[in-house]
TORKOL-4160 file (C-alpha; in steps of 0.2 Angstrom, whole numbers, padded with zeros to 4 digits, m for minus):
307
<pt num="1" X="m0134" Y="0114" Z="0061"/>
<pt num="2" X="m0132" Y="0098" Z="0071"/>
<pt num="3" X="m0120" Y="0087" Z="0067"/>
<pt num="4" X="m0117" Y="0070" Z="0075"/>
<pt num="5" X="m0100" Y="0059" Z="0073"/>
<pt num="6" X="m0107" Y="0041" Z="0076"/>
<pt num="7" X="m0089" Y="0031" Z="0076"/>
<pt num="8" X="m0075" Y="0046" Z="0079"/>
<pt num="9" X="m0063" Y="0033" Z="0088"/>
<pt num="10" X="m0059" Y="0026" Z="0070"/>
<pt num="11" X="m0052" Y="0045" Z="0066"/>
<pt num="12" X="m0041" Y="0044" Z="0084"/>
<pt num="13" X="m0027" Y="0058" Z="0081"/>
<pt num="14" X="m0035" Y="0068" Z="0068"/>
<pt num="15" X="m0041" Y="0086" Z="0071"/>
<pt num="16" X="m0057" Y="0085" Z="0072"/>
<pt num="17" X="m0059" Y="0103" Z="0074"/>
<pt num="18" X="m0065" Y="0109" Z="0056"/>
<pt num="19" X="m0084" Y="0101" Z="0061"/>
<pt num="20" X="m0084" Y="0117" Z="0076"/>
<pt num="21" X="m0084" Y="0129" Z="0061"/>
<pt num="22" X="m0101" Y="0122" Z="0054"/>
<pt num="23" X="m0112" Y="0119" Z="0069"/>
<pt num="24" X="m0117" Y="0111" Z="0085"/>
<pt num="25" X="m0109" Y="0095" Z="0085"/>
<pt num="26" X="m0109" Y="0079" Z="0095"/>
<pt num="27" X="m0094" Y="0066" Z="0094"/>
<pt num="28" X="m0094" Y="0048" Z="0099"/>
<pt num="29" X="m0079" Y="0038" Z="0101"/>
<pt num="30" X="m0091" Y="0021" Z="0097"/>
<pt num="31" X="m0109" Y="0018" Z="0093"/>
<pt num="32" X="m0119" Y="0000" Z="0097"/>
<pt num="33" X="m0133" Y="m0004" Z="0087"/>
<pt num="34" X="m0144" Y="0002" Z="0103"/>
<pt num="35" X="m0136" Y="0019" Z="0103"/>
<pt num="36" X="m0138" Y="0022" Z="0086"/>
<pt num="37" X="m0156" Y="0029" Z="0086"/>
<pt num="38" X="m0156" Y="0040" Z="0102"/>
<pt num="39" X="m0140" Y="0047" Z="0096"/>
<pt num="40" X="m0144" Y="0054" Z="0078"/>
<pt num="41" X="m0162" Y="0060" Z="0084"/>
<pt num="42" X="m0160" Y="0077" Z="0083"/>
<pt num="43" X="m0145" Y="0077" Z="0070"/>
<pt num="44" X="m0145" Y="0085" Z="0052"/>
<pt num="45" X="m0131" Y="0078" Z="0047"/>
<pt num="46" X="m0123" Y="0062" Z="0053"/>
<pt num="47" X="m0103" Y="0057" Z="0050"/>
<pt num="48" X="m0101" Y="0038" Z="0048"/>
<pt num="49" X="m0088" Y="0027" Z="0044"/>
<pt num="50" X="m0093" Y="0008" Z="0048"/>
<pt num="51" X="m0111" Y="0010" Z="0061"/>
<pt num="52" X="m0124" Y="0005" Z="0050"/>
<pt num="53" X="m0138" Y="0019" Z="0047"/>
<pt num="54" X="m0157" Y="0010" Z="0043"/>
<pt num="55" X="m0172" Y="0015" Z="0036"/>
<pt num="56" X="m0180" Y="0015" Z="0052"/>
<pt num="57" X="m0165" Y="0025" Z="0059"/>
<pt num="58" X="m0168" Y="0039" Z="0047"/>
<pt num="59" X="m0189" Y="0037" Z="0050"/>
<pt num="60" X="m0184" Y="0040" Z="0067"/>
<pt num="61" X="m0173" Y="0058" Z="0063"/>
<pt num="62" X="m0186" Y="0069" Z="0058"/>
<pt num="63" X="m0170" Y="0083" Z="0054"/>
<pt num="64" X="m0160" Y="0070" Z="0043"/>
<pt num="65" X="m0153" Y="0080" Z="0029"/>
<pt num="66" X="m0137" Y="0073" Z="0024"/>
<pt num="67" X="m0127" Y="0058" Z="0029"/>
<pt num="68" X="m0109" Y="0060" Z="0028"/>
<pt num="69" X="m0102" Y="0042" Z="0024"/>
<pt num="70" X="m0082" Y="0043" Z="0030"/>
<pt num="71" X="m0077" Y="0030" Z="0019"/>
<pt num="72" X="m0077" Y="0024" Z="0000"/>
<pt num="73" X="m0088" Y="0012" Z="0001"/>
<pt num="74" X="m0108" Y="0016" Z="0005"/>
<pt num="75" X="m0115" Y="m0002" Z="0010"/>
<pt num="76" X="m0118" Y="0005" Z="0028"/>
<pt num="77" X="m0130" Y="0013" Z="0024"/>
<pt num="78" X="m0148" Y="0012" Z="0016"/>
<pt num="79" X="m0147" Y="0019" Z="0000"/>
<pt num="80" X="m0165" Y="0016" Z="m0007"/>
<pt num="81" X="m0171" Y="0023" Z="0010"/>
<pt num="82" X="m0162" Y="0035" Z="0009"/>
<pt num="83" X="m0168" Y="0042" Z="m0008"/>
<pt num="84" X="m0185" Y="0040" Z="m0004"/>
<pt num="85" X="m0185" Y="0050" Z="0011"/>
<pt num="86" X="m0177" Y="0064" Z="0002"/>
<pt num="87" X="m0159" Y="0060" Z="0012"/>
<pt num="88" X="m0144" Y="0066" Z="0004"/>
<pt num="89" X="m0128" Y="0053" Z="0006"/>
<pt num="90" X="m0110" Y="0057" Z="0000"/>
<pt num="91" X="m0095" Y="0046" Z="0001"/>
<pt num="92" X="m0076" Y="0053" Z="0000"/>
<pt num="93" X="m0066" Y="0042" Z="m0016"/>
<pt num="94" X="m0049" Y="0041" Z="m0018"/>
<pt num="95" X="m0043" Y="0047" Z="0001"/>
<pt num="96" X="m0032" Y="0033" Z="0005"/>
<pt num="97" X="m0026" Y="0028" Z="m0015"/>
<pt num="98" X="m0010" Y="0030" Z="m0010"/>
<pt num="99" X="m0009" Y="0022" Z="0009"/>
<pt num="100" X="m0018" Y="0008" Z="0002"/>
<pt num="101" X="m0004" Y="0005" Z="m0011"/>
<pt num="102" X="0009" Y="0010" Z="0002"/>
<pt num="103" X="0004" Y="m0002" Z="0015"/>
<pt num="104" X="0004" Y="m0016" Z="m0001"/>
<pt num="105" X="0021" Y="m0015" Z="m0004"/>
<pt num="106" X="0023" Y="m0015" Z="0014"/>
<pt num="107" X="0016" Y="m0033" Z="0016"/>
<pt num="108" X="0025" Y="m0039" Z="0002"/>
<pt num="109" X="0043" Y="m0033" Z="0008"/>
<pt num="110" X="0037" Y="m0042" Z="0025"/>
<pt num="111" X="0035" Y="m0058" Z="0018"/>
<pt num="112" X="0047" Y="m0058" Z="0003"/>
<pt num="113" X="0061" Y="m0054" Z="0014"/>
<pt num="114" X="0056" Y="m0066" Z="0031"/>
<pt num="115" X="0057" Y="m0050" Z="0040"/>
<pt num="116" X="0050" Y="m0058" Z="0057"/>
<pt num="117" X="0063" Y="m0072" Z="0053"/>
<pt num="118" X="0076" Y="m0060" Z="0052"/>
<pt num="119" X="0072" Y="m0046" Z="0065"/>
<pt num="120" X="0069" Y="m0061" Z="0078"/>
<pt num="121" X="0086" Y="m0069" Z="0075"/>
<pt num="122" X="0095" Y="m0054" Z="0080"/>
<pt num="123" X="0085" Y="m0050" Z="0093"/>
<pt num="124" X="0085" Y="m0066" Z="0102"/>
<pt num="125" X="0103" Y="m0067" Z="0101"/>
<pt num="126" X="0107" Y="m0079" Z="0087"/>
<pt num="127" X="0114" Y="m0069" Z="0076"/>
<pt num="128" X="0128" Y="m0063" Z="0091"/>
<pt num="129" X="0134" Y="m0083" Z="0090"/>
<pt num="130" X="0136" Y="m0082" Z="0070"/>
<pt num="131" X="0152" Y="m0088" Z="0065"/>
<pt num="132" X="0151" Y="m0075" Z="0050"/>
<pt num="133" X="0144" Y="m0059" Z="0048"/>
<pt num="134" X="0128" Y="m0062" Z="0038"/>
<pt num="135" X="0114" Y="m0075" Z="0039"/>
<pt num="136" X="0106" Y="m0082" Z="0023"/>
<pt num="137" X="0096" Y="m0097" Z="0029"/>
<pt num="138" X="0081" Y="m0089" Z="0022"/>
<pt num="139" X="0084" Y="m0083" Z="0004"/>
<pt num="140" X="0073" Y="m0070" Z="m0002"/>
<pt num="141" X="0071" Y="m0063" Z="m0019"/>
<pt num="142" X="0070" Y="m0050" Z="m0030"/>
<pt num="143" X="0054" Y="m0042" Z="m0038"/>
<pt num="144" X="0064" Y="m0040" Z="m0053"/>
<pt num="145" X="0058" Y="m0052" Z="m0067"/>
<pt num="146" X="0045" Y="m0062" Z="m0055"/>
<pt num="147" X="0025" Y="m0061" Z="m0062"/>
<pt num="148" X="0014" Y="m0050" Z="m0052"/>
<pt num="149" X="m0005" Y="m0053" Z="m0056"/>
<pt num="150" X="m0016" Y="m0040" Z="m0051"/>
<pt num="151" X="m0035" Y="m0044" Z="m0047"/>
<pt num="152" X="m0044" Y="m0028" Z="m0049"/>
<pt num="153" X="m0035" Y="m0016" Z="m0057"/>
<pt num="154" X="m0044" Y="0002" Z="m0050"/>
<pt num="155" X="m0035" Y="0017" Z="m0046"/>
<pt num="156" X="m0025" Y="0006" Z="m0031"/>
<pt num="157" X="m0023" Y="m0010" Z="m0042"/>
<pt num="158" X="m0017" Y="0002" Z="m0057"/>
<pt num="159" X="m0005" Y="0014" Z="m0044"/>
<pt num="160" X="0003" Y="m0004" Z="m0038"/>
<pt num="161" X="0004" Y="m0012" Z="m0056"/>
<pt num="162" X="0013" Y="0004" Z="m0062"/>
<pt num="163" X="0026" Y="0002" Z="m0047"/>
<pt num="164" X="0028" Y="m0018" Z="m0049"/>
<pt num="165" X="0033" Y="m0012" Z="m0066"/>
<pt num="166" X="0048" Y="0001" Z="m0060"/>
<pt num="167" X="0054" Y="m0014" Z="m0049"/>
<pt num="168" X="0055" Y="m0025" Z="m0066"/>
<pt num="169" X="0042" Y="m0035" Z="m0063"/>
<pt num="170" X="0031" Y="m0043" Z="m0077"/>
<pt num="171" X="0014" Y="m0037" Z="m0073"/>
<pt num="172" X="m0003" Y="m0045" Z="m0078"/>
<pt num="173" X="m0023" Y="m0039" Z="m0072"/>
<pt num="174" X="m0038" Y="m0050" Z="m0069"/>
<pt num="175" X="m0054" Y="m0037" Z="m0070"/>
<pt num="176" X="m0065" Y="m0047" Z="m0060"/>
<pt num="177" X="m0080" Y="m0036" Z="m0069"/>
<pt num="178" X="m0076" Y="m0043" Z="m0084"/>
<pt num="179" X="m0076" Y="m0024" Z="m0092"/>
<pt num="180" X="m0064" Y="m0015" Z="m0088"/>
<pt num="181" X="m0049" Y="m0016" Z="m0102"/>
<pt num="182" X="m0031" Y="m0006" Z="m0105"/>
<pt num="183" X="m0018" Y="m0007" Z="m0115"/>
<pt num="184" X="m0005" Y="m0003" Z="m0104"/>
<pt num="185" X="m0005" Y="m0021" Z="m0095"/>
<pt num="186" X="m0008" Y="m0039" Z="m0102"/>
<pt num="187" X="m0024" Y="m0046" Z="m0097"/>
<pt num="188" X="m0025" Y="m0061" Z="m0089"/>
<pt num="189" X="m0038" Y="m0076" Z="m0084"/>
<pt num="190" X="m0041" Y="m0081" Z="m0065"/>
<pt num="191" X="m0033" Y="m0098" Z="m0071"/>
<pt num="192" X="m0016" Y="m0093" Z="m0079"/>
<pt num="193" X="m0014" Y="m0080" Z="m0065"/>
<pt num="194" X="m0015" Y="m0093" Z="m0053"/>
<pt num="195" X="m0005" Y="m0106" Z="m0062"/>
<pt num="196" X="0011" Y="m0092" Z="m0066"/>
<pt num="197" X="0014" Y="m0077" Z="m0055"/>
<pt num="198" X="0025" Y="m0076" Z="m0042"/>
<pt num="199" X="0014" Y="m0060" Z="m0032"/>
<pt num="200" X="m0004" Y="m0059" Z="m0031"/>
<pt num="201" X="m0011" Y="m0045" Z="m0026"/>
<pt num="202" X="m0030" Y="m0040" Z="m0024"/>
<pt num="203" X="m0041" Y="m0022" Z="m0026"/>
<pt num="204" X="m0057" Y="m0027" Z="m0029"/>
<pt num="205" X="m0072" Y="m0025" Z="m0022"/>
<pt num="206" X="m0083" Y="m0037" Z="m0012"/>
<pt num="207" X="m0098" Y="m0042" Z="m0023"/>
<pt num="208" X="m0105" Y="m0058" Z="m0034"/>
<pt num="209" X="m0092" Y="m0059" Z="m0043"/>
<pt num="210" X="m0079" Y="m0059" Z="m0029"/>
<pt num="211" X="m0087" Y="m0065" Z="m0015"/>
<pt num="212" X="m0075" Y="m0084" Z="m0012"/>
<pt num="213" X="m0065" Y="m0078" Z="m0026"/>
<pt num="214" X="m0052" Y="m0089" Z="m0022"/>
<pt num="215" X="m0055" Y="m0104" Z="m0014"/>
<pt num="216" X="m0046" Y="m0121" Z="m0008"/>
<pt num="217" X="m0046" Y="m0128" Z="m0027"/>
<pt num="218" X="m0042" Y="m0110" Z="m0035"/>
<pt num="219" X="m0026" Y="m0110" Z="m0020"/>
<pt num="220" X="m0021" Y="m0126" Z="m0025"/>
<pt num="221" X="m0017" Y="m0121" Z="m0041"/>
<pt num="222" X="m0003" Y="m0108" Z="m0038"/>
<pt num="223" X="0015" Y="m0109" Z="m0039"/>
<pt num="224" X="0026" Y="m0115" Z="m0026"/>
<pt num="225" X="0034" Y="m0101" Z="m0015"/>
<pt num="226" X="0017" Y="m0088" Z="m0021"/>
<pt num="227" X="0015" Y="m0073" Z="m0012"/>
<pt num="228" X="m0005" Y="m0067" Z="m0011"/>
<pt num="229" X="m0009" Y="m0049" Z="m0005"/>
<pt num="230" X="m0025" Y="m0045" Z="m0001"/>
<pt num="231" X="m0029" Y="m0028" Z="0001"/>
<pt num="232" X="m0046" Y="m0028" Z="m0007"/>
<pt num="233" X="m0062" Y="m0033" Z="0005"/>
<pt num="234" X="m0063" Y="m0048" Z="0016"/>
<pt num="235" X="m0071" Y="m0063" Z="0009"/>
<pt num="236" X="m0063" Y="m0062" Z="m0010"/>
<pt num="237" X="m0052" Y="m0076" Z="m0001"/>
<pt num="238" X="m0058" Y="m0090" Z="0009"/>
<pt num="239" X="m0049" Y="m0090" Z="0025"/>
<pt num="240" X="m0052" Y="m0107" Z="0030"/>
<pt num="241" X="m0046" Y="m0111" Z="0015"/>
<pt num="242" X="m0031" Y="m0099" Z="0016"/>
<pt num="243" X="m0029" Y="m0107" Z="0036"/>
<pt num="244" X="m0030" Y="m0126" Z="0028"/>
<pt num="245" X="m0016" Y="m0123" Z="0015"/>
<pt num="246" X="m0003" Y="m0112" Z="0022"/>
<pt num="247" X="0002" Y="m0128" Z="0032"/>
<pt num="248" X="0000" Y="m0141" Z="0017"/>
<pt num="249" X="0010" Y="m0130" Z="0004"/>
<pt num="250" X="0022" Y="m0117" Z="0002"/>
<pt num="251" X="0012" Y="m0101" Z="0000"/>
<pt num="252" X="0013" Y="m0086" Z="0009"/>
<pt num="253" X="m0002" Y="m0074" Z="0012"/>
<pt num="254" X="m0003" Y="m0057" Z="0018"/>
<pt num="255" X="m0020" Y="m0051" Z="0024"/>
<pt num="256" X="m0025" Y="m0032" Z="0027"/>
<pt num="257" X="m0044" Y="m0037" Z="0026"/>
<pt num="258" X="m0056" Y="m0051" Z="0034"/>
<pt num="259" X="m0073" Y="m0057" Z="0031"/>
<pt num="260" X="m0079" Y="m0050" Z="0049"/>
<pt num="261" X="m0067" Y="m0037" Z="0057"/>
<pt num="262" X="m0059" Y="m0039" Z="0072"/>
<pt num="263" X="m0053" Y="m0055" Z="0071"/>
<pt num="264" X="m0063" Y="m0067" Z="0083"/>
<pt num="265" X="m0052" Y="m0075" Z="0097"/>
<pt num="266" X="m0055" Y="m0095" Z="0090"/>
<pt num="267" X="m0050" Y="m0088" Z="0071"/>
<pt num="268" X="m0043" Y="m0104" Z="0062"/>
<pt num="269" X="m0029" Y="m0091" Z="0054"/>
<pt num="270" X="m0022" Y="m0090" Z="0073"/>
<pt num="271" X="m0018" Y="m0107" Z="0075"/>
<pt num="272" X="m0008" Y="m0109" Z="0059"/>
<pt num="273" X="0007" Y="m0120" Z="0062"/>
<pt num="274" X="0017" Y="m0109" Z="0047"/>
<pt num="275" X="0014" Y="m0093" Z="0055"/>
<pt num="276" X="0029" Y="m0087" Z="0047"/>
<pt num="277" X="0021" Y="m0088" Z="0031"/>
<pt num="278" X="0005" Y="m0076" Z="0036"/>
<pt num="279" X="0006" Y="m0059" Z="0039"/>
<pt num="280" X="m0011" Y="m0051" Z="0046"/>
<pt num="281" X="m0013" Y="m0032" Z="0049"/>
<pt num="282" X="m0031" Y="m0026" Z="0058"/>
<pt num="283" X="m0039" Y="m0016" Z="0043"/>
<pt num="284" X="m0024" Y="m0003" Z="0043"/>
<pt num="285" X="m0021" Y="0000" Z="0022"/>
<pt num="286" X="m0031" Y="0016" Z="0022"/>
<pt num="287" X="m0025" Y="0024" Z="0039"/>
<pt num="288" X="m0010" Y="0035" Z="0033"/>
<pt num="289" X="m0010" Y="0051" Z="0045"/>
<pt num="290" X="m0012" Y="0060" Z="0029"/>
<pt num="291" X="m0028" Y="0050" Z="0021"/>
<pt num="292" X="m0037" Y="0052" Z="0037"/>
<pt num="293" X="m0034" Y="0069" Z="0034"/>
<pt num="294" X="m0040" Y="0071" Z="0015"/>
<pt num="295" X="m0054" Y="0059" Z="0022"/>
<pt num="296" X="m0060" Y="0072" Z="0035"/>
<pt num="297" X="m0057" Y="0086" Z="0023"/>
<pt num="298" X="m0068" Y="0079" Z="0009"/>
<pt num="299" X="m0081" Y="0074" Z="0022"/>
<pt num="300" X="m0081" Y="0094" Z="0030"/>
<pt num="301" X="m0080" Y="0098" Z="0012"/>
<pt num="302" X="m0096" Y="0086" Z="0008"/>
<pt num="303" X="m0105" Y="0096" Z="0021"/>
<pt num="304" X="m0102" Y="0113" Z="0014"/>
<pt num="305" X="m0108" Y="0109" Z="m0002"/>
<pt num="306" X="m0123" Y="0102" Z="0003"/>
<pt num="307" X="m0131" Y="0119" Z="0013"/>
């Protein structure tokens, strides 16, 4: 068969070498929007993680049988299209579970710990002139007895709830669907998670019910000294809002996720004055070695059941 790997860069390091065993296959570091049709013409099967596949894309590839969506989430591609066409899509769920929760804790020891502040204050040689051996100008704090509200508690939001709970902290969940309950974990509204917990993190996805989820107003209501993770999908938090009151109020924000991804060059969060209070990583939660490699697996695996 011929199978066609649109965005390969994304995958840069992992073997790519299991595809050889199934066919003919093509591989692109990148594809533009241009590219996208001449590329996939003669494909059966097309790997995708982020290049948008249309209904005129697939009108256009007579030998469309499958599309291999590299990713969780399946918004790239025309779903009702693809039904109607008789085009078979499959997703990989739950590859990168545990990176994600990783990278979250990640963020969080970063910022509650002032880790730039720190590492900088050796390394441009302050710390050589102290007149004692440790510094504590920036106190930092334990997990241990602090509230940490979790919006969206899915298999990453319930992974990081149950670790937040071996730390000691006193956990709380926001379902931003409105249905989804447990037992294990008090539930909480928007407005009393705001108003109490020390940590915020998010795992939701982008939708209605998200979409500007936290606001200017919503921010303004936190607790002095609150840490915000999210680790969700880019727009749940406005980031002009996020950009406006980092510099009026003592909140720190970390942000593996942005409403368009790469960053643009005039972004308002790159001019913050408290810089120190925002840690941005560039879409890198779900990247373990490792989940790039369950994520190529289950998409090689996706193929194999499918012919």
């Amino acid at each position: 068969m011929n199978i066609v790997l649109l965005d390969a860069l994304t995958f840069e390091g992992t073997d790519l070498s299991a595809f050889d065993t199934l066919g003919s296959v093509e591989v692109f570091a990148t594809t533009s929007v241009e590219q996208t049709q001449q590329r996939i013409t003669n494909a059966e099967v097309i790997v995708t993680n982020k290049v948008v596949i249309t209904k005129e894309n697939m009108l256009g590839a007579k030998s469309l049988k499958l599309i291999c969506i590299a990713a969780t989430g399946m918004n790239n591609v025309d779903l009702g299209a693809a039904a109607e066409l008789n085009i078979e899509v499959k997703n990989v769920a739950g590859y990168s579970t545990d990176s994600v929760i990783q990278h979250t804790f990640s963020m969080l020891f970063y910022l509650l710990g002032s880790s730039r502040y720190y590492d900088e204050s050796v390394k441009d040689g302050s710390y050589s002139k102290s007149p004692i051996f440790t510094d504590v100008s920036r106190p930092f704090f334990e997990i241990k007895g602090k509230k940490w509200g979790i919006i969206g508690l899915g298999s990453i939001g319930r992974g990081v709830a149950n670790i937040a709970r071996v730390f000691g902290a006193d956990v709380s969940y926001y379902s931003t669907s409105g249905v989804n309950r447990t037992e294990d974990f008090q539930r909480s509204s928007l407005e009393d998670m705001l108003k109490t917990c020390d940590i915020i993190t998010i795992h939701a996805p982008l939708n209605d019910k998200t979409n500007n989820l936290l606001d200017y107003e919503q921010l303004l209501t936190c607790k002095e000294g609150t840490i915000i993770l999210n680790l969700g999908r880019g727009g749940i938090i406005n980031e002009d809002a996020v950009a406006k009151i980092i510099d009026e109020k003592n909140i720190s924000f970390g942000l593996d996720v942005l409403t368009a991804e790469p960053i643009r060059e005039n972004h308002p969060l790159l001019n913050v004055k408290n810089s120190d209070k925002l840690y941005i990583t560039p879409h890198i939660a779900w990247t373990s070695v490792e989940a790039r490699e369950k994520l190529i697996a289950g998409v090689v695996q996706n193929i194999k059941e499918s012919f």
